[in-house]
C-alpha positions as CSV (number, residue, x, y, z in Angstrom):
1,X,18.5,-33.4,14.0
2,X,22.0,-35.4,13.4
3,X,24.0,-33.2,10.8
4,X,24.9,-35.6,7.8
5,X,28.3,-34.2,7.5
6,X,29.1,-35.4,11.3
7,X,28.4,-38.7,10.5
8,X,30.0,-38.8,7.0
9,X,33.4,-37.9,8.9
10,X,32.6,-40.2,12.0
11,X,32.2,-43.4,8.5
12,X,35.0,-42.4,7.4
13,X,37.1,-41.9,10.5
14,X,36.0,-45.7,11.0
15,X,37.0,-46.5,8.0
16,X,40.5,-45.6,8.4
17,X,40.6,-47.4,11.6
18,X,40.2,-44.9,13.5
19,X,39.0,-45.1,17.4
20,X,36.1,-43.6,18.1
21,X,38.0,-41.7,21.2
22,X,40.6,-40.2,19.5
23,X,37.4,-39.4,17.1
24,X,35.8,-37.7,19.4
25,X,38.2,-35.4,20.9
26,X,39.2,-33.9,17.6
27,X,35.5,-33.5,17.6
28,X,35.5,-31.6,20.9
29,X,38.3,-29.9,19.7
30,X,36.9,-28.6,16.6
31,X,33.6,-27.4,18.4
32,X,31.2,-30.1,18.4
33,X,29.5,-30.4,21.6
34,X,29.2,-33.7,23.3
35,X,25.3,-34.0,22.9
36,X,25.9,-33.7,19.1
37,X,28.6,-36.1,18.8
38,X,27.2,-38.6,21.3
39,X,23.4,-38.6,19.0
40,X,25.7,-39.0,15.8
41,X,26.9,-42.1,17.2
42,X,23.7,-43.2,18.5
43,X,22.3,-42.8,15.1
44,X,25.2,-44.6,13.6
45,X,24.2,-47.1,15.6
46,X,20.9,-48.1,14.7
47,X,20.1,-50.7,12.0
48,X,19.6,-49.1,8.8
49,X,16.9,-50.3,5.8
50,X,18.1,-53.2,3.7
51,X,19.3,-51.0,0.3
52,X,20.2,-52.8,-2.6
53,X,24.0,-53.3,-2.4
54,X,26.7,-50.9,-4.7
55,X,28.7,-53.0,-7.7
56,X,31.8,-52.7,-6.7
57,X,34.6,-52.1,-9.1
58,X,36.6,-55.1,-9.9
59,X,40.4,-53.8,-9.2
60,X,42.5,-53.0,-11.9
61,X,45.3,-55.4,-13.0
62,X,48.7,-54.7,-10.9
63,X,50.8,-54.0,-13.7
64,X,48.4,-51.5,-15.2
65,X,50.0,-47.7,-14.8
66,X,47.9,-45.9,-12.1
67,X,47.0,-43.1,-14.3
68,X,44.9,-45.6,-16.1
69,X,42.8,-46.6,-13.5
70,X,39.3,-46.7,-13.8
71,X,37.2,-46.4,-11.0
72,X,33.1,-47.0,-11.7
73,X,31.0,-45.5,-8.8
74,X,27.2,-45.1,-9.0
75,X,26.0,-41.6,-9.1
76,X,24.2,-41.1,-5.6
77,X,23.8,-37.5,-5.6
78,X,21.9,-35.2,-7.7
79,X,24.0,-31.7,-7.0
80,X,28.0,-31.2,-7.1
81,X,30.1,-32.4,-4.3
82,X,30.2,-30.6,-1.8
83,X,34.0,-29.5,0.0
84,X,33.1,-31.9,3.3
85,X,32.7,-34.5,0.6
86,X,35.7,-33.7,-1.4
87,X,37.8,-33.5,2.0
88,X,36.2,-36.9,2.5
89,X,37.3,-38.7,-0.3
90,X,40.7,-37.4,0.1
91,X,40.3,-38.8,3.6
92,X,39.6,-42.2,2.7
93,X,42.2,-42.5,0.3
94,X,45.4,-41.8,3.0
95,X,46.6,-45.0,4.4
96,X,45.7,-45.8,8.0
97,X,49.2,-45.2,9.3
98,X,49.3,-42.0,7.8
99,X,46.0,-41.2,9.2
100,X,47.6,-42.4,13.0
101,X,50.3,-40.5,12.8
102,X,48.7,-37.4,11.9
103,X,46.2,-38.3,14.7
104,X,43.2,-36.5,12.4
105,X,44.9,-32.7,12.7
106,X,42.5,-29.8,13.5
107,X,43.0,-28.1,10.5
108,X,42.2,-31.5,8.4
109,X,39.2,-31.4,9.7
110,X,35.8,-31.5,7.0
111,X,33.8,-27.8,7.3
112,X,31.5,-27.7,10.2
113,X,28.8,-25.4,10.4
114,X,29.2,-22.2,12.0
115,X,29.1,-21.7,15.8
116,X,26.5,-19.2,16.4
117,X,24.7,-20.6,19.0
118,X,28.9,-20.8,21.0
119,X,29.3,-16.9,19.6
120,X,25.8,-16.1,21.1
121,X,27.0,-17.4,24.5
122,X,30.1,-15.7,24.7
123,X,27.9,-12.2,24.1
124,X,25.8,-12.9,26.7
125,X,28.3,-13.9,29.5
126,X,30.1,-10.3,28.4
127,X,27.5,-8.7,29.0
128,X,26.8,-10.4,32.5
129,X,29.8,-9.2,33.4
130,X,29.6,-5.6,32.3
131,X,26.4,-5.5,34.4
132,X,27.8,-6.7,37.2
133,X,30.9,-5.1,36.9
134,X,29.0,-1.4,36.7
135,X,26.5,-2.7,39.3
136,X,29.9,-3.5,41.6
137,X,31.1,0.2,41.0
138,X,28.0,2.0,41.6
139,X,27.7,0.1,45.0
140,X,31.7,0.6,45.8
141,X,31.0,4.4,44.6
142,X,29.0,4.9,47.8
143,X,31.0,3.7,50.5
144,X,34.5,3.8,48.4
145,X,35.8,7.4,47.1
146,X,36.8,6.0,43.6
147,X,38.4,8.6,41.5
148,X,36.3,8.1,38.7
149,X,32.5,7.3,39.7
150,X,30.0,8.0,36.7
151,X,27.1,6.9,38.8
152,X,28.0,8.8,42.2
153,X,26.4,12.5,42.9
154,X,28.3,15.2,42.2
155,X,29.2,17.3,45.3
156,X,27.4,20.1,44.2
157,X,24.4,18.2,44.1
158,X,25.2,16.7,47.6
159,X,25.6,19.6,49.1
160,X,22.5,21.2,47.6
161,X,20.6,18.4,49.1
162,X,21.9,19.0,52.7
163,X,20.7,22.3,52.6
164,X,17.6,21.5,51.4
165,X,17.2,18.9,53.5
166,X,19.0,20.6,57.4
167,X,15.8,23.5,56.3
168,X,13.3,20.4,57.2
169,X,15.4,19.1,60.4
170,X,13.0,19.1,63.4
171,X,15.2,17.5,66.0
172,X,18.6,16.9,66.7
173,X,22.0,16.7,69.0
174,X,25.0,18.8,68.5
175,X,28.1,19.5,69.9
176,X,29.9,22.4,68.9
177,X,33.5,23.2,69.9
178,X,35.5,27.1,69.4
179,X,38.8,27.5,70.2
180,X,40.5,30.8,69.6
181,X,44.2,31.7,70.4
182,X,45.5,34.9,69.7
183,X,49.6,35.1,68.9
184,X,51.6,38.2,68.6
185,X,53.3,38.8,65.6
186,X,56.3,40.3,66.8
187,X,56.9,38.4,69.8
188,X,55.1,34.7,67.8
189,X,53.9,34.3,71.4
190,X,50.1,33.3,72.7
191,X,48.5,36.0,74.1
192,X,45.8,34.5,75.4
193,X,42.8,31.3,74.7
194,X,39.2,31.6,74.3
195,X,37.5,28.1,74.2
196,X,33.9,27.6,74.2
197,X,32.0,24.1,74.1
198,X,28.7,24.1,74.0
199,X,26.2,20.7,74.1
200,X,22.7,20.9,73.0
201,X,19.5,19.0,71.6
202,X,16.4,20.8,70.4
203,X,12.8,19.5,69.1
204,X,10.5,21.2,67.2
205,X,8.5,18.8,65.6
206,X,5.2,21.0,68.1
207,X,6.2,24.4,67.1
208,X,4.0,25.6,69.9
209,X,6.4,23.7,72.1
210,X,9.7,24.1,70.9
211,X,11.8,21.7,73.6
212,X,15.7,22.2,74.4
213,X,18.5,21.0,76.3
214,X,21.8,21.7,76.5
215,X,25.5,22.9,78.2
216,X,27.7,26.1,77.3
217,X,31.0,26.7,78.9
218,X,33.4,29.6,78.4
219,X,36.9,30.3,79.4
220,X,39.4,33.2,78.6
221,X,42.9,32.6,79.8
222,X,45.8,34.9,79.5
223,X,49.3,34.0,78.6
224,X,51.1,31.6,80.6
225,X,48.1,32.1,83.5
226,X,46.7,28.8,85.5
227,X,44.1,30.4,86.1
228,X,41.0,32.1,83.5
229,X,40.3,35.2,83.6
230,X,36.5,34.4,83.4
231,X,34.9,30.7,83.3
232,X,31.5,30.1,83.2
233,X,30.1,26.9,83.1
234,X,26.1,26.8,82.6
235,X,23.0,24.1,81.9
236,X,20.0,25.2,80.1
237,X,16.3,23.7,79.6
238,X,13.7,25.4,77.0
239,X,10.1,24.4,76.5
240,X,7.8,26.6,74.3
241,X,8.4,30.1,75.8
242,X,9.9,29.7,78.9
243,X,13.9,28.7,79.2
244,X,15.9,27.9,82.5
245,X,19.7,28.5,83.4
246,X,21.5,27.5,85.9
247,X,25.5,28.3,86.4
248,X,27.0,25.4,88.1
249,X,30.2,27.3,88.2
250,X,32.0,31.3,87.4
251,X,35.3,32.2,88.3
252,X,35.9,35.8,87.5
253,X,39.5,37.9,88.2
254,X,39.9,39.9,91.6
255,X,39.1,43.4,89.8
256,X,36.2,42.8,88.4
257,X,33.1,44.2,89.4
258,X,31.3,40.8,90.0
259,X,32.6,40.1,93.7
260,X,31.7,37.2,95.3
261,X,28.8,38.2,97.3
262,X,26.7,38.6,93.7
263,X,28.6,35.2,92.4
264,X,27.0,33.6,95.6
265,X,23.5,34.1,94.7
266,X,23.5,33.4,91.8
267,X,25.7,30.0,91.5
268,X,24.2,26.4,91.7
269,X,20.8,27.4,90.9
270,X,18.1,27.3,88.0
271,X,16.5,30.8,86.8
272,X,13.4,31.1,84.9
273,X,13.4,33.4,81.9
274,X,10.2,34.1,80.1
275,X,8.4,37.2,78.4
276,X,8.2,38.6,82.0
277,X,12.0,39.2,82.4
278,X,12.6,40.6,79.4
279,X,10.3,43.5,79.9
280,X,11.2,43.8,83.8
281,X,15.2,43.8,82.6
282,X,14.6,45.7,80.0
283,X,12.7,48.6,81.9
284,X,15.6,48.1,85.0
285,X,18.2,48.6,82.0
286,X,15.9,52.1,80.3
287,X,14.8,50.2,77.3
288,X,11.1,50.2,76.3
289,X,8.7,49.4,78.7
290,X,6.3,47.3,76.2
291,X,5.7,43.9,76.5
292,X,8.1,41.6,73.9
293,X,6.5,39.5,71.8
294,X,8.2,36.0,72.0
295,X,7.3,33.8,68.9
296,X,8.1,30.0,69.2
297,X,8.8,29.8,66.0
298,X,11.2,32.6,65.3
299,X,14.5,30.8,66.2
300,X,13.6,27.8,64.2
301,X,12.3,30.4,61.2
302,X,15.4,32.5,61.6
303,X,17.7,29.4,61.3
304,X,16.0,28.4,57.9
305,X,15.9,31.3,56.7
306,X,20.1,31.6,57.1
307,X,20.0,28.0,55.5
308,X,17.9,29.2,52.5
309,X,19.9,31.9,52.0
310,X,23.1,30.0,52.3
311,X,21.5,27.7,49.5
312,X,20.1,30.5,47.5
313,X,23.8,32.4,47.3
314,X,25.7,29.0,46.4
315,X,28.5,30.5,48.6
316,X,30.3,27.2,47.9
317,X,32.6,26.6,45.4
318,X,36.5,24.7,44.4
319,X,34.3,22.0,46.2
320,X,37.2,18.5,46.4
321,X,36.2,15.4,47.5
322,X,38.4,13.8,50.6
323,X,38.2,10.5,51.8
324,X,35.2,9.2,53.4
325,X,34.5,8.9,57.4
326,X,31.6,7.2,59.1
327,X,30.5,10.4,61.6
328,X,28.3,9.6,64.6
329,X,27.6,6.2,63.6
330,X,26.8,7.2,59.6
331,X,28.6,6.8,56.4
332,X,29.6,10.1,55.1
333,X,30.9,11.9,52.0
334,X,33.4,14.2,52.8
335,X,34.3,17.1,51.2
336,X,36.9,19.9,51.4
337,X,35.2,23.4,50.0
338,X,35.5,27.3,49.3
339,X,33.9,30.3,50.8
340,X,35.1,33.4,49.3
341,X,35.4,36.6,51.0
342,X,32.8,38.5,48.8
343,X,30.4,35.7,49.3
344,X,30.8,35.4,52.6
345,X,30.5,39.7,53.2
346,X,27.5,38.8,50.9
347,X,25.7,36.5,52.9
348,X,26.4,38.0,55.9
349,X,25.1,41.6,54.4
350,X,21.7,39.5,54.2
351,X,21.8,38.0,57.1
352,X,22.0,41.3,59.0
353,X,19.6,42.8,57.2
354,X,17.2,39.7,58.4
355,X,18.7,39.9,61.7
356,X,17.2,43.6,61.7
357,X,14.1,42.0,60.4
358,X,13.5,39.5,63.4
359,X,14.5,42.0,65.9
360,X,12.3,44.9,65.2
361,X,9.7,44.3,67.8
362,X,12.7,44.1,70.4
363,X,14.1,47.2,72.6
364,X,17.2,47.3,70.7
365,X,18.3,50.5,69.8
366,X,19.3,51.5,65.9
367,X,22.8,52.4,67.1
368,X,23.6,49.0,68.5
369,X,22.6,46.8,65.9
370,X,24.7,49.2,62.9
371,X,27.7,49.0,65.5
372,X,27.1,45.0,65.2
373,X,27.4,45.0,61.5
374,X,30.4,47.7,61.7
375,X,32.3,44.9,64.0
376,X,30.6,42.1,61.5
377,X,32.0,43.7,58.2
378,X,35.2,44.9,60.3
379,X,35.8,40.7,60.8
380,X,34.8,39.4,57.6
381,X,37.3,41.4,55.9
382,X,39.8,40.1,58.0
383,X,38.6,36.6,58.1
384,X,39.3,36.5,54.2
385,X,38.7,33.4,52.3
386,X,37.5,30.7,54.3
387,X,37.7,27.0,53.9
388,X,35.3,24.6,55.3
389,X,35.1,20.6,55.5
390,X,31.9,19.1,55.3
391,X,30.6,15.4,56.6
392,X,27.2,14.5,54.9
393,X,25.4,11.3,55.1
394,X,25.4,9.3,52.6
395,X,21.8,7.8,53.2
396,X,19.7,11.3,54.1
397,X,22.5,14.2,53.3
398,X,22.1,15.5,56.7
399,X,25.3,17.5,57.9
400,X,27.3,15.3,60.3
401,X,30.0,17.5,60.9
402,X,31.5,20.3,59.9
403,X,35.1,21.9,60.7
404,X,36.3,25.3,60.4
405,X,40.3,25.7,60.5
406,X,42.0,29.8,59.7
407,X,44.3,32.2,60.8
408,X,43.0,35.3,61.1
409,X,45.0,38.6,60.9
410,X,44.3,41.3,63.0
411,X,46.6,44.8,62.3
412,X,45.3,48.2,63.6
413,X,48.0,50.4,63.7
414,X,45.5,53.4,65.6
415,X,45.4,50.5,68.7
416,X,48.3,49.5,68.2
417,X,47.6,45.8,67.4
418,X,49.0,42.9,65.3
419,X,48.4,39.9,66.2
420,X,47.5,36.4,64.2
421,X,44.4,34.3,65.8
422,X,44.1,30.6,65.2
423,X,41.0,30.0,65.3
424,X,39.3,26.2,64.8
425,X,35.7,25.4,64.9
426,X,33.8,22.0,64.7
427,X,30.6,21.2,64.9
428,X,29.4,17.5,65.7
429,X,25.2,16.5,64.7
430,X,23.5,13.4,65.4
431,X,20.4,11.8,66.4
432,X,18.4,13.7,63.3
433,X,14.4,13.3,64.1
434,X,14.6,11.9,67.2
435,X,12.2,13.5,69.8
436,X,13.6,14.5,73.2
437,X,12.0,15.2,76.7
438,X,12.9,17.8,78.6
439,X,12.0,18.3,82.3
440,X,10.7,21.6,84.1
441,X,14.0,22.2,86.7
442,X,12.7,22.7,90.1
443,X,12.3,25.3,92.4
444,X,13.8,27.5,89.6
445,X,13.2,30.9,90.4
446,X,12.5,33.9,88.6
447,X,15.7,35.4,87.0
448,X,14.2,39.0,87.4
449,X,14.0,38.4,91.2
450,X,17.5,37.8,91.9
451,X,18.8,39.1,88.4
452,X,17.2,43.1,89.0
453,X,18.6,43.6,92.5
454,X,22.1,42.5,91.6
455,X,22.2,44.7,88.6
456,X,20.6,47.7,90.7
457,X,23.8,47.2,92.7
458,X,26.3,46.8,89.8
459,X,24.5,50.1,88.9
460,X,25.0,51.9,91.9
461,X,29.1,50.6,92.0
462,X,29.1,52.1,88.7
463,X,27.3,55.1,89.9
464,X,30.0,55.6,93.3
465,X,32.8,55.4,90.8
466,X,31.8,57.9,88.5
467,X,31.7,60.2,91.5
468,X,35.4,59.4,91.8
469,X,36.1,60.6,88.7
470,X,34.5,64.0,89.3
471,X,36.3,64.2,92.7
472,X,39.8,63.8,91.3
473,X,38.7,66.7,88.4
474,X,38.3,68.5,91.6
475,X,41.4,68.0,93.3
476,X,43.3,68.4,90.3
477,X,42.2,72.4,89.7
478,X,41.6,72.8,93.8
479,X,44.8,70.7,94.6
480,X,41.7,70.1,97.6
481,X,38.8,67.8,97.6
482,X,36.5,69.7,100.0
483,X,34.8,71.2,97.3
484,X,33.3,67.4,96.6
485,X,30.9,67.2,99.6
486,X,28.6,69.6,100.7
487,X,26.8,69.2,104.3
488,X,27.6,65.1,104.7
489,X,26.4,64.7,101.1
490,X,27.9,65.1,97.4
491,X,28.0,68.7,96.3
492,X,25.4,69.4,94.2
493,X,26.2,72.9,93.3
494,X,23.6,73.5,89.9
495,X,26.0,76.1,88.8
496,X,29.0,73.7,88.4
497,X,29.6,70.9,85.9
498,X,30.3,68.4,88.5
499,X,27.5,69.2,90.9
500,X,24.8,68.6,88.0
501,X,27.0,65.1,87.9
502,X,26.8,64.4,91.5
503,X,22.8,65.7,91.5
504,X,22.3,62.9,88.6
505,X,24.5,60.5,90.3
506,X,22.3,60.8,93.9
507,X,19.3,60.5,92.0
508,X,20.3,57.5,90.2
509,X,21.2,55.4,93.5
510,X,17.8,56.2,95.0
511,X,16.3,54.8,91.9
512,X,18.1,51.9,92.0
513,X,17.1,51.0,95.7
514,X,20.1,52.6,97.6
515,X,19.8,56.1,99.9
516,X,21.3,59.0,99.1
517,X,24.9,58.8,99.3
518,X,27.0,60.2,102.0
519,X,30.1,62.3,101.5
520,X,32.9,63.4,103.1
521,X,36.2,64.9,102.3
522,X,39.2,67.0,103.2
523,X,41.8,68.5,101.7
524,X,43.6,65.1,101.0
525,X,40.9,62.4,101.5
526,X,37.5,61.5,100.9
527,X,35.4,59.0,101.6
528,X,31.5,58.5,99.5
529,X,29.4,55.6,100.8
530,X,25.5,54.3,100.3
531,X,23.4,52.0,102.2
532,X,21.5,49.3,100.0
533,X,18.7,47.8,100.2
534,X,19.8,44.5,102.0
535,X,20.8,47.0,104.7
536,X,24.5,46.5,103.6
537,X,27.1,49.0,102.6
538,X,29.0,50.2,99.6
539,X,32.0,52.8,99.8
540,X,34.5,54.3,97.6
541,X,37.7,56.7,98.5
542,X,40.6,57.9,97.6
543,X,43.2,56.5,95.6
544,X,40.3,54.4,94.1
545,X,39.3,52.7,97.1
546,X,36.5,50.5,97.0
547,X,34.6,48.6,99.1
548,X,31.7,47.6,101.7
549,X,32.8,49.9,104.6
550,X,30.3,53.0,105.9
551,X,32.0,56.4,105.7
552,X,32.0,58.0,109.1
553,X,34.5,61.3,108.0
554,X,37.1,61.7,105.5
555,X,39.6,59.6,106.8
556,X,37.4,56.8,106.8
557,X,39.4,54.1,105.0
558,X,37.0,52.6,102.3
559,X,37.9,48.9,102.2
């Protein structure tokens, strides 16, 4: 409906000789729209009903004075003037010039109506862009570390999730990457590198047929040495309870134990480990003699049972946010956090008490496992606090990475030690829930078929030199060592300490496979050799001599 005040000022306006442009943009101006101004007009416009016309006033004589006018109008309203008429009339009565030059000023202007349907717009355009504006932060809060993100997760919650979630994980890729480097304190040179890489996917989505592949290699170098001394290099296959080896590669130094006859047979080929070896290595090595109960489950159980109690202990805390990295392929939060020492001598309290747990039904002795924790607790407190960095996906808070960087210091003053070691972890996962297929290696052999002979032998070396030992007690009270052989064979007088030794030493080669050692000695040499299995020899002499020669008389150099 046309407002009758718009079209009282539009009269008027004409009036006063005003053009309808300049009309209309102090219209525009004053917050009219278009549509309302243009229907004023429209109605203007239109022929009106024949009304009977006003008497006009006859004007007053000239030289009347003008506060003597009279002015006769007909009464056409029935309630007070209004201000828009008042302003009207006032309107009217400026000349036309005046009217031009003031060009109809905004705040001339007869009262409109207020704008509530403009106010009502404005409110709703603010409010678009709060929306948006929010909706933009949330979205730039996930991919963008703003400092201030109400609708992000906390890292707390983030990292609860993880652990909740890695407890669920039934396949997955990793690559895992120790490096160790001890440094003297007093000299603030290396002492020697440990690095360990190791590769590996597992699937357990069939717990009855847990699958796994994967790589380990291991070095340990010495200071300023080329070459390690030991390197192994090995791939590994798993599926349900049988697992496979195979050492592409070992390098060990020149006084170890491990020559290179053993390296030979056992380098470049796959071994086959299942319930089987255990018990045969076990019996070859004195442990218990009862089959060991292999679970497929239990490494998958034992792992979420370490992640429940890491979530259980909230071991994490001073928890900072770093700046976001996409990690195998995923966009990641990243965060910086705190492992105390007390929480970390706590978890790991429980997790050797678990450990103990899981390996009840195994032939491992009481003794070993409390010297484990004794080493365990021994390293934790020297480990300290630790601080860890965390990658976890944005989309399924799955751990991506995580890094591990400390200096560890290690001061016994009984050995004589005191030394700093740098030691950096990190840990790479990918491919979560994707299955993997894992092939039977062949022609992989039994490990207890080549495995038990070659430790029967490393047995029997250790065996020979132990016999040394007991010769050189001899020598040093007899300044002789004829008293070590008796008859071509060690002395086995029962009424000596060392001829019980040598009676327990002989017994222990025949076990193992070899024949009763030979002996023979003078007052300054000696020679003790056995015959293995393989028909091939093993010797050892004075001076520590050692080696594959067959002892013919004291003088016999063992080489």
């Amino acid at each position: 409906m046309v407002e009758q005040q718009l079209i009282d000022y539009i009269t008027k306006a004409k009036a006063a000789g005003q053009p309808d442009d300049q009309t209309k943009n102090l219209l525009y101006k004053n917050d009219w729209t278009e549509a309302e101004v243009a229907e004023a007009f429209a109605a203007m416009a239109q022929p009106k009903p024949q009304m009977q016309p006003q008497t006009q006033p006859q004007p007053l004589p000239v030289n009347l004075p003008v506060e003597e006018k009279v002015v006769e109008k007909p009464i056409v309203q029935v309630r007070p003037a209004s201000e828009t008429q008042i302003q009207a009339e006032k309107f009217q009565a400026q000349p036309v010039q005046a009217i031009a030059q003031q060009k109809m000023p905004q705040e001339k202007m007869p009262v409109m109506r207020p704008r509530a349907h403009s106010l009502l717009k404005f409110f709703i355009v603010l409010i678009i862009l709060i929306v948006l504006g929010g909706a933009g932060y949330f979205v730039a809060g996930q991919y963008v570390n703003l400092p201030w993100n109400p609708f992000g997760p906390t890292p707390q919650t983030v990292i609860n999730a993880m652990l909740k979630n890695m407890q669920s994980v039934k396949s997955y890729h990793s690559v895992a990457q120790i490096n160790l480097n001890t440094i003297d304190n007093v000299t603030k040179k290396s002492q020697g590198n440990l690095t360990l890489n190791i590769t590996g996917e597992t699937d357990s989505t069939d717990v009855k047929n847990i699958k796994a592949n994967g790589s380990l290699a291991f070095n340990i170098k010495s200071a300023g040495s080329s070459s390690p001394i030991f390197s192994i290099d090995t791939s590994m296959a798993s599926i349900g309870t049988t697992s496979y080896i195979k050492v592409n590669n070992i390098v060990v130094s020149n006084n170890s134990s491990l020559t290179g006859a053993d390296i030979d047979k056992i380098t470049g080929k796959w071994f086959q480990i299942d319930q089987n070896s255990y018990t045969a290595i076990s019996q070859a090595e004195g442990g218990q003699t009862s089959t060991i109960n292999i679970v497929p489950t239990t490494g998958v159980d034992f792992a979420n049972k370490i992640r429940a109690l890491m979530a259980a202990e909230n071991i994490f805390s001073n928890v900072k946010k770093l700046k976001q990295e996409v990690v195998s392929g995923q966009n990641t939060y990243h965060y910086s956090a705190l492992i105390t020492k007390d929480k970390l001598n706590g978890l790991i309290a429980k997790i050797m008490a678990l450990t103990a747990q899981e390996t009840a039904n195994l032939p491992i002795q009481s003794n070993s496992i409390a010297t484990v924790q004794a080493l365990v607790q021994s390293f934790t407190n020297a480990l300290g606090d630790v601080n860890i960095e965390m990658w976890i996906g944005k989309k399924d808070n799955m751990l991506y990475q995580f890094k591990v960087d400390k200096v560890i210091n290690i001061a016994d003053k009984t050995l004589g030690v005191d030394m700093n070691v740098d030691s950096k972890v990190s840990v790479v996962n990918s491919n979560f829930g994707k299955s993997i297929t894992v092939q039977t290696p062949q022609g992989a052999q039994k490990i207890e078929d080549v495995a038990l002979p070659i430790l029967k032998v490393q047995k029997i070396k250790q065996d020979l030199i132990t016999a040394t030992y007991s010769a050189e007690t001899i020598f040093g009270t007899n300044n002789s060592y004829y008293l070590t052989c008796k008859n071509g064979f060690l002395n086995g007088s029962k009424t000596t300490t060392y001829g019980l030794q040598y009676i327990s030493i002989a017994n222990d080669v025949i076990k193992q496979g070899g024949k009763n050692p030979t002996c023979f000695a003078g007052a300054k040499t000696y020679c003790i050799s056995t015959q293995l299995a393989d028909g091939t020899y093993l010797c050892v002499g004075t001076a520590g001599a050692s080696g594959t020669t067959r002892c013919l008389f004291s003088g016999t150099i063992c080489k």
